[in-house]
PLY file of the C-alpha trace (Angstrom):
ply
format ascii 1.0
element vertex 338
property float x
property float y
property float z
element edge 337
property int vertex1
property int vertex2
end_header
7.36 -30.14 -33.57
10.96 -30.21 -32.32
11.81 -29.14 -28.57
13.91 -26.37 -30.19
11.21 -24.46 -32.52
8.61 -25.44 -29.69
6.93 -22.20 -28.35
6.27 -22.15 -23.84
2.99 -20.15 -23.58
2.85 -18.57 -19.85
-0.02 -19.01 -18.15
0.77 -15.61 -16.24
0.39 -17.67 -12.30
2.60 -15.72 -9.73
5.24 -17.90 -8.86
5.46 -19.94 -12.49
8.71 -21.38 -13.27
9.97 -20.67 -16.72
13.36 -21.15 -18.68
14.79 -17.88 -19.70
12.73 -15.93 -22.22
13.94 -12.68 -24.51
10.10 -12.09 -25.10
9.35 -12.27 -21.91
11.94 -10.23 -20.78
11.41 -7.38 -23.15
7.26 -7.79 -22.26
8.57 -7.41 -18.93
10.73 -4.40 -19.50
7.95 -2.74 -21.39
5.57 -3.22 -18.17
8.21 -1.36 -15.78
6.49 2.18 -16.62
6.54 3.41 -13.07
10.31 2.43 -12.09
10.92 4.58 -15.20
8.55 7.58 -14.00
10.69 7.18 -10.75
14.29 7.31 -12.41
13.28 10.24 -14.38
11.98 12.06 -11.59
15.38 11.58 -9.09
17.23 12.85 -12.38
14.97 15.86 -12.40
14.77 16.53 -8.75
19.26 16.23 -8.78
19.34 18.92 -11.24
16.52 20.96 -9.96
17.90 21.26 -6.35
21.16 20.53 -4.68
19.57 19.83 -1.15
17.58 16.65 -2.51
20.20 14.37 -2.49
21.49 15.31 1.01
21.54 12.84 3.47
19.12 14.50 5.90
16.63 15.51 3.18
16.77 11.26 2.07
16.24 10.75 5.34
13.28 12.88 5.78
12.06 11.12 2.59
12.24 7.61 3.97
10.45 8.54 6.71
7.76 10.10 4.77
7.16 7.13 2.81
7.48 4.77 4.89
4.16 5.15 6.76
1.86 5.61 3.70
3.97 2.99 2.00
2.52 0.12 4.61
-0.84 1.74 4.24
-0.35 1.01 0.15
1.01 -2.05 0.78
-2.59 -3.10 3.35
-4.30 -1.08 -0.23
-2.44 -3.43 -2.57
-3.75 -6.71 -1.45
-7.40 -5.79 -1.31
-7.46 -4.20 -4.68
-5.80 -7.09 -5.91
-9.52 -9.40 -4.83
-11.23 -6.60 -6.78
-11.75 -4.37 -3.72
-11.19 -1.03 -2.76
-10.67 -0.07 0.99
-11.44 3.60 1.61
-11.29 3.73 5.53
-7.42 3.23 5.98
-6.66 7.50 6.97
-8.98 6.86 9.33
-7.83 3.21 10.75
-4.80 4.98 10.82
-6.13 8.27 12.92
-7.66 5.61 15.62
-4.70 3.06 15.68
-2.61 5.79 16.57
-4.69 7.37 19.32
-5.57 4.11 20.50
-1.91 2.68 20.63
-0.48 5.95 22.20
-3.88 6.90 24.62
-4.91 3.22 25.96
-2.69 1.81 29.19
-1.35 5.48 28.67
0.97 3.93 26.01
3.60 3.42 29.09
4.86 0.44 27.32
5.85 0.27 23.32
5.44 -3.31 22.62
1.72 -3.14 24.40
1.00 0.15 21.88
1.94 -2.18 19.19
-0.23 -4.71 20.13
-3.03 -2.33 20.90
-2.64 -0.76 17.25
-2.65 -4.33 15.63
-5.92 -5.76 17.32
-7.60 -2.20 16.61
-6.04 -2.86 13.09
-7.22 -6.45 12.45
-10.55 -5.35 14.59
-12.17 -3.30 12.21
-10.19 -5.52 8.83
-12.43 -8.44 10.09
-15.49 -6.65 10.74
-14.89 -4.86 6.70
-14.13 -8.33 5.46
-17.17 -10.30 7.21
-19.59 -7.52 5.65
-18.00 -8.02 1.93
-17.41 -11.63 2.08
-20.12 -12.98 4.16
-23.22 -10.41 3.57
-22.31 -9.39 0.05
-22.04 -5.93 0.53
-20.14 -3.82 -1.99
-16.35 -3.08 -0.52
-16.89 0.65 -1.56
-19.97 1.25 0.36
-18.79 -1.04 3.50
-15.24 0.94 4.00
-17.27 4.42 3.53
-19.15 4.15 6.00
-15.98 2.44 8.20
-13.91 5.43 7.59
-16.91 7.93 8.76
-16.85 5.45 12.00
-13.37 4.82 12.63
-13.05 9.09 12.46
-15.74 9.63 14.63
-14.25 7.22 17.01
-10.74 8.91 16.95
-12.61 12.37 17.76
-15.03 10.77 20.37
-11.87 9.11 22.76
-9.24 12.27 21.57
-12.13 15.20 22.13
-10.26 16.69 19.42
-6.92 17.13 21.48
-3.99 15.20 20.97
-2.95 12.06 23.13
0.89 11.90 24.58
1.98 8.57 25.55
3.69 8.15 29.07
6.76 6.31 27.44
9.84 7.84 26.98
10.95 5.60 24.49
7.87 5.72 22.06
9.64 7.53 19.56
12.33 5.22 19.35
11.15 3.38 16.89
10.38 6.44 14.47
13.68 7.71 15.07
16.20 5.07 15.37
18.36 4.49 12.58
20.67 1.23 11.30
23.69 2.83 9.35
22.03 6.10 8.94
19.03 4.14 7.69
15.74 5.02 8.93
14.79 2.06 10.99
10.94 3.06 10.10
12.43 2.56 6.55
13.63 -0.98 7.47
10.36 -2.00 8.52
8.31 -0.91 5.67
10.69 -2.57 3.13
10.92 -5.61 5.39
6.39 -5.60 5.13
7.00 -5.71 1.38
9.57 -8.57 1.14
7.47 -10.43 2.85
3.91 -9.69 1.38
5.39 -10.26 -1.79
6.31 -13.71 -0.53
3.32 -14.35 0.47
1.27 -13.46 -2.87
3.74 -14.84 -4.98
5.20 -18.13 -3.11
1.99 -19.06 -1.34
-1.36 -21.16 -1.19
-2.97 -17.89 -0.02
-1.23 -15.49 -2.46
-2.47 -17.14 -5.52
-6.09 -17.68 -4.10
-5.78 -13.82 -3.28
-4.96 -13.63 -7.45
-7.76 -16.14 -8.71
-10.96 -14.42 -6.59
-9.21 -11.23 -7.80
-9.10 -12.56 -11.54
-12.82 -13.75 -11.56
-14.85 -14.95 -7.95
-16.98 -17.57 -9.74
-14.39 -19.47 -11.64
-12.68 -19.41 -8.18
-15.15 -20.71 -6.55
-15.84 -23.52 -8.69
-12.00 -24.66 -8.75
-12.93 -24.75 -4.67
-10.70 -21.55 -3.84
-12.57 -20.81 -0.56
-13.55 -17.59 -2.15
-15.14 -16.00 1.47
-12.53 -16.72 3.98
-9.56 -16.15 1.48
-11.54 -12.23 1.39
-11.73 -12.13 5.75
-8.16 -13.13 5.82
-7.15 -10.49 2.98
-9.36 -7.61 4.96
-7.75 -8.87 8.47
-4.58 -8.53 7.21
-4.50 -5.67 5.76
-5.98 -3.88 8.74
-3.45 -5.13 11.16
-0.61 -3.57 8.82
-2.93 -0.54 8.78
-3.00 -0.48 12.18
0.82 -0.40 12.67
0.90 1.81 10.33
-0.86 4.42 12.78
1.56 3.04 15.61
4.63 3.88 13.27
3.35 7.82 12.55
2.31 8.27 16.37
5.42 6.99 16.92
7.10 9.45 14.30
5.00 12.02 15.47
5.55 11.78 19.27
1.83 11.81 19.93
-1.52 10.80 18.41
-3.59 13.47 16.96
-6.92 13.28 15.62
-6.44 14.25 11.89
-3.33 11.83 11.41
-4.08 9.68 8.02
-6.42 11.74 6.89
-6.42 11.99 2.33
-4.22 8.14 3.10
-6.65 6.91 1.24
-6.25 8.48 -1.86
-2.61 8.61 -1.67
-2.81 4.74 -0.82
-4.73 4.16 -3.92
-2.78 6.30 -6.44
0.26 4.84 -5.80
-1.30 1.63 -6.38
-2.47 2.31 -9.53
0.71 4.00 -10.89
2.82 0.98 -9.34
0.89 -1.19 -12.03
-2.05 -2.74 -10.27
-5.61 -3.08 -11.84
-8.13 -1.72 -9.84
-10.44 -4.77 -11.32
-8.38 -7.14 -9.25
-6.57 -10.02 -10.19
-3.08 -8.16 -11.39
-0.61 -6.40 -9.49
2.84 -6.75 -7.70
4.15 -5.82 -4.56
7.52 -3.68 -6.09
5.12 -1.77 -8.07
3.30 -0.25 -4.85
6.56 -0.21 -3.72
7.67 2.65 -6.44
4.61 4.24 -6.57
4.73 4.72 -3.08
8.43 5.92 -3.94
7.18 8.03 -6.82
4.39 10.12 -5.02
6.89 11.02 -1.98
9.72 11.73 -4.58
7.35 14.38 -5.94
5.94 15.72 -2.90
9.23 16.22 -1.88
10.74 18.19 -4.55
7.52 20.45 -4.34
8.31 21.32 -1.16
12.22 21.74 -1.85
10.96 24.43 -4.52
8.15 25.96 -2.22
5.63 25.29 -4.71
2.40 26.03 -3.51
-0.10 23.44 -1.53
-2.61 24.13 -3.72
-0.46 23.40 -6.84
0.93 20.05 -5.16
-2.52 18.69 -5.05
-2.68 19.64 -8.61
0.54 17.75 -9.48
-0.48 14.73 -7.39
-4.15 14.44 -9.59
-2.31 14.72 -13.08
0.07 12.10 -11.78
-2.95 10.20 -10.92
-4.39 10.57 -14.44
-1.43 9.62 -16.01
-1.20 6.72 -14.01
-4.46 5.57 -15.10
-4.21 6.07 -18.36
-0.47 3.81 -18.52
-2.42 1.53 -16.49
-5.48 0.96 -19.55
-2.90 1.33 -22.65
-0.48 -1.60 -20.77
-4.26 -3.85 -20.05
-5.30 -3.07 -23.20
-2.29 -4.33 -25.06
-2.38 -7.45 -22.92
-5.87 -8.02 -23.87
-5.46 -7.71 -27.83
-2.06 -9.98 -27.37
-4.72 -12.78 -25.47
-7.43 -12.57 -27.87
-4.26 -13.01 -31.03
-3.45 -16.04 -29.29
0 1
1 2
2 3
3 4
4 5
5 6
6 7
7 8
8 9
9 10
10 11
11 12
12 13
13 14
14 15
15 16
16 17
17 18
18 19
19 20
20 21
21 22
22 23
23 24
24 25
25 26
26 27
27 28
28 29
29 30
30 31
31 32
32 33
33 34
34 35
35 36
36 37
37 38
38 39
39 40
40 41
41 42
42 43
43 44
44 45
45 46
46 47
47 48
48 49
49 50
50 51
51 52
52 53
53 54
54 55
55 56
56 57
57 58
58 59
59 60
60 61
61 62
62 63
63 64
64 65
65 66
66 67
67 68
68 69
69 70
70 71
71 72
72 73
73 74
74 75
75 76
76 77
77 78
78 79
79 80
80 81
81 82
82 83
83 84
84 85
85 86
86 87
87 88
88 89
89 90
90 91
91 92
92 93
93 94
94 95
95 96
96 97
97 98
98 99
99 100
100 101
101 102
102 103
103 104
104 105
105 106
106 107
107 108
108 109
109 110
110 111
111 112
112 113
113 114
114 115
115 116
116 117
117 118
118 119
119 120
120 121
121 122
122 123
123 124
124 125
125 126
126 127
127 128
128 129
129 130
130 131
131 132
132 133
133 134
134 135
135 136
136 137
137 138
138 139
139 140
140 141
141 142
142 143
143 144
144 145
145 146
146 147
147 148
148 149
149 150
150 151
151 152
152 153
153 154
154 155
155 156
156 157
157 158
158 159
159 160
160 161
161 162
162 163
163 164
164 165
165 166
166 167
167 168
168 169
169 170
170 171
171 172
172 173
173 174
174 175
175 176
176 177
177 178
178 179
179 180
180 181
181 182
182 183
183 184
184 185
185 186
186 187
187 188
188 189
189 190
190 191
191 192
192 193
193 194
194 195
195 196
196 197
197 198
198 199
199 200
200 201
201 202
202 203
203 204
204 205
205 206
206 207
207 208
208 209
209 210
210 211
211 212
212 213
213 214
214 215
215 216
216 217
217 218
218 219
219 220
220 221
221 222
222 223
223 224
224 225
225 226
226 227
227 228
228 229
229 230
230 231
231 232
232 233
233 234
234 235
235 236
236 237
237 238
238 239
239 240
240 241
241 242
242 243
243 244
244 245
245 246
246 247
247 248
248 249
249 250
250 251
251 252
252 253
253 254
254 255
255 256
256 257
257 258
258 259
259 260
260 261
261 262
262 263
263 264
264 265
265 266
266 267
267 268
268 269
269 270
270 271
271 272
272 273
273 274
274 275
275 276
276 277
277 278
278 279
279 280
280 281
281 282
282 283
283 284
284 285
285 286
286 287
287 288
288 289
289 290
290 291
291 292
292 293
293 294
294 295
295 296
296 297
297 298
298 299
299 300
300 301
301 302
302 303
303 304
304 305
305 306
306 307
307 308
308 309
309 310
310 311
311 312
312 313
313 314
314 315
315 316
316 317
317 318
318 319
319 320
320 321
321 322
322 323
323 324
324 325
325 326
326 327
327 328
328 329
329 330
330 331
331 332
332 333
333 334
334 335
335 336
336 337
């Protein structure tokens, strides 16, 4: 076989180096459902309302996203080992009451500290029960998010918590050439978790136990403490997360995060990601993220009903889903052809 009629099968591992590829490039093309779900939906929200692409209403849209978009980016890597964390509203709820209520948040940097540990806390004690006891991630992060709340209500008393510093809305509100800074940060998170899965040692461990735990484990990916260190992670950006929206917010109230995790999952899902684990990419929960707060905005723009939004939001999730099994489905007949 000559080099020029020879045929480079990708092994599909993050971070594989590859000459240029038409095939791949249209395969890749054909995968980018969601970035096309989000152009289509800018072009409908331009022509359905003049005050969406204002700069205050982009604004408020930034900073709308930005929050849930960490909490989808902590959601991304644990579905991507197979998991599913369900108690992220509520790490969010007592990150922020913790960060804005403990040391009377008088100092910023300390309520960011405060709202990792609480973060990475309660990641580490999720990951010990599913990678060291075996427990299903479902079940352990249920009955987290029924704890976490219950703590938030227990130290708030069901009243809201105002920090003693005068700057702890600076963060929220500060802005780099009329760019949210909040906005900065969340994109900033994403470049670098998508360095991490892609371009590290960890990443691609977090991709094989995803794929399949047992062949994993027998290529010696340290299948248990790759999990902790997924879970820890992923509640310490959670955690910030609830600093960011106290921060936003100017206080921390009981109910904040609360439905995050369902929003945290959809966009997931829509961005691309397999809820079996093992596939996924960080720009995909990036514009899902983008896609859900794209629509919730332009429902509000048009006064559509609450009631109706929720209704939008679950058909969006359907859809999602069902892109999500056609483009897995395809992949699998093309793997079984070859």
């Amino acid at each position: 076989m000559t080099q020029t009629n020879q045929t480079s099968i990708s092994l599909g591992i993050p971070g594989e180096r590859r000459g240029f590829d038409r095939g791949a490039l249209v395969a890749w093309a054909k995968e980018q459902y969601p970035l096309y779900i989000l152009i289509v939906l800018l072009v409908i929200a331009g022509f359905a309302t003049d005050a969406f692409f204002t700069q205050r209403n982009l604004t408020n849209l930034i900073l709308q996203a930005s929050v849930i978009g960490i909490v989808t980016l902590a959601q991304f890597i644990v579905v991507l080992t197979g998991g599913i964390d369900i108690s992220v509203g509520s790490v969010v709820g007592l990150a922020g009451v913790m960060s804005a209520g403990l040391f009377s948040g008088a100092s910023v940097p300390t309520a960011i500290l405060v709202s990792l540990v609480v973060g990475a806390l309660i990641g580490s004690i999720n990951g010990y029960l599913v990678a060291f006891r075996g427990l299903e991630a479902f079940i352990v992060t249920l009955g987290m998010l029924a704890f976490a709340r219950g703590l938030v209500y227990a130290f708030t008393e069901g009243i809201p918590v105002t920090p003693a510093a005068d700057d702890f809305r600076g963060i929220a509100t500060a802005t780099v050439a009329g760019f949210p800074v909040i906005g900065i940060l969340w994109l900033g998170i994403a470049v670098g978790l998508a360095f991490v899965v892609r371009r590290t040692v960890f990443g691609r461990r977090i991709y094989a136990v995803g794929s399949n735990k047992e062949a994993a484990r027998a290529s010696g990916v340290p299948v248990k403490s790759t999990l902790l260190g997924v879970y820890i992670l992923a509640g310490a950006m959670v955690g910030f997360a609830g600093f960011l929206l106290a921060s936003r917010v100017g206080v921390g109230t009981p109910t904040a995060g609360s439905l995050y995790e369902l929003d945290a999952i959809a966009a997931v899902v829509i961005g691309g990601a397999s809820l079996v684990g093992g596939r996924g990419r960080v720009s995909g929960a990036v514009v899902g993220t983008l896609i859900f707060a794209v629509i919730s905005n332009l429902l509000v723009l048009l006064n559509v009903s609450t009631y109706l939004q929720d209704a939008f939001r679950g058909a969006l999730i359907l859809v999602a889903v069902f892109l999500t099994t056609v483009q897995f489905a395809k992949r699998r007949k093309v793997t079984k052809l070859v």
